[in-house]
N, C-alpha and C positions, 0 to 999 in steps of 0.2 A: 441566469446561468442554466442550462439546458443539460441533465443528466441522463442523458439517452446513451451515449457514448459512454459516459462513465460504467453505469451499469452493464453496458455491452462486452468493456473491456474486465472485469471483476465477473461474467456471465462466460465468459472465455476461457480465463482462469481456473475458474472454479470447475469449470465441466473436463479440464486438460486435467484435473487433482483426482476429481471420483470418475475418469474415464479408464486411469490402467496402471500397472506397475511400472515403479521406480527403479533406478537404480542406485549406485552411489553418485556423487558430484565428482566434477572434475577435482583436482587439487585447488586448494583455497577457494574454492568455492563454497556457498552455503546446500547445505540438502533439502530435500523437500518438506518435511516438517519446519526448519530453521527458514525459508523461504515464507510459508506461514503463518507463524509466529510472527517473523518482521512485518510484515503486511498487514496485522490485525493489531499489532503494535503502532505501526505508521497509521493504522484510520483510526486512531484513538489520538495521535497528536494532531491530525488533521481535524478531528472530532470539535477537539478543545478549541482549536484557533478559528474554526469557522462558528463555532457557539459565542466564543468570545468579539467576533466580526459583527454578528446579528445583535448582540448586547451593546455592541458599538463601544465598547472595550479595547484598550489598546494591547495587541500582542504579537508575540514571534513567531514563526515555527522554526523549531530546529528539530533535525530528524535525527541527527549524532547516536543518540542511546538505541536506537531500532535497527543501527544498520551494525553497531560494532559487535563483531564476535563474541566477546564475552557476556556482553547483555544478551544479545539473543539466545546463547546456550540457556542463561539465566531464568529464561522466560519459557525456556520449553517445558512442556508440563511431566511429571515424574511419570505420571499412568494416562492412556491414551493415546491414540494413534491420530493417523492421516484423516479420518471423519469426523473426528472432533476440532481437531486443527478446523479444518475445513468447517463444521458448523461456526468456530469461531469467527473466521473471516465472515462468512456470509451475514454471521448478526452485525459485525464492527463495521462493514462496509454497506449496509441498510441501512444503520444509524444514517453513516456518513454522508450518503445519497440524497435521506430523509432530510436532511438539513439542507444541502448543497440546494434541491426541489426549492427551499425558504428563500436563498439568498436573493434575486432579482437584484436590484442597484446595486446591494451591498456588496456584489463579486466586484465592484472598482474598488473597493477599501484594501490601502495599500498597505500590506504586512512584510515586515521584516522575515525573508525565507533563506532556511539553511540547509541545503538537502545535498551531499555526495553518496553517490553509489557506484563506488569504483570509479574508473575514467572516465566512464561515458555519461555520467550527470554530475553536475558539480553547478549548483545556486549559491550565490551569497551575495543576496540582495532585495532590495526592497520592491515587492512584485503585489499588482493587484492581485487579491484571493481567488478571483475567478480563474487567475492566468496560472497561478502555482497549482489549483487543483484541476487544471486544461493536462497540466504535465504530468501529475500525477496518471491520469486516465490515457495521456496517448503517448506518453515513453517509457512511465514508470514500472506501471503494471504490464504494458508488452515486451518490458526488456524481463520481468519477471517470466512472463508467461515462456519466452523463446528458453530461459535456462530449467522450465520444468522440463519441455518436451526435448532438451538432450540429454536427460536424466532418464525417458521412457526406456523400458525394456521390450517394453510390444508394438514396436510402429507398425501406426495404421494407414 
């Protein structure tokens, strides 16, 4: 499995976070801390399943607790802002890389994946690892990145 793209997509991200100000979100939409949080929360489940793949360990991922509202409030931290957020993604999503760099054959190991994100992602099914974290990096995180940059206050 080939993380050049991944890290591209999370290198996007993050530069759209410490590039400008925020504003608020649409209605039911998550904010930009809340955005995040979930995102450093999801490479912590993806963390487990792809450590658990390498261990050759049988497991699931289910993304449910990262995406619902009240856990993600849950997770947001009381003191700290948008650069800490953001240093967190950047460690959780190195981890993630760091491993993903390990997997070779083992991105064909077939995992049980549960991932909705509003309408426009919805898994539930049994997917090689390599293909569930393909999605991760080329819809997950860009459908992320499109809902920072309509929350900007200073387009560029």
């Amino acid at each position: 499995m080939e993380t050049a793209e991944l890290r591209r997509a999370y290198a996007d991200l993050l530069a759209e976070v410490d590039g400008g100000s925020f504003g608020p979100p649409p209605p039911g939409e998550l904010t930009v801390e809340e955005v995040l949080v979930h995102l450093a929360a999801n490479d912590e489940l993806l963390t487990e399943a792809t450590e658990a793949v390498l261990a050759g360990s049988p497991w699931a991922y289910y993304d449910g607790q990262s995406t619902l509202r009240p856990q993600v409030d849950a997770m947001l931290p009381r003191d700290g802002g948008l650069p800490e957020l953001a240093a967190r993604l950047r460690s959780t999503s190195e981890r993630l890389c760091a491993l993903v760099d390990r997997l070779g054959p083992e991105a064909e190991t077939p995992v049980d994946s549960h991932l909705r994100e509003g309408f426009e992602l919805h898994i539930e099914e049994s997917l090689p690892w390599g293909r569930m974290l393909d999605i991760h990096g080329r819809i997950h995180l860009p459908a992320h990145l499109e809902q920072l940059r309509a929350m900007r206050t200073d387009v560029r």
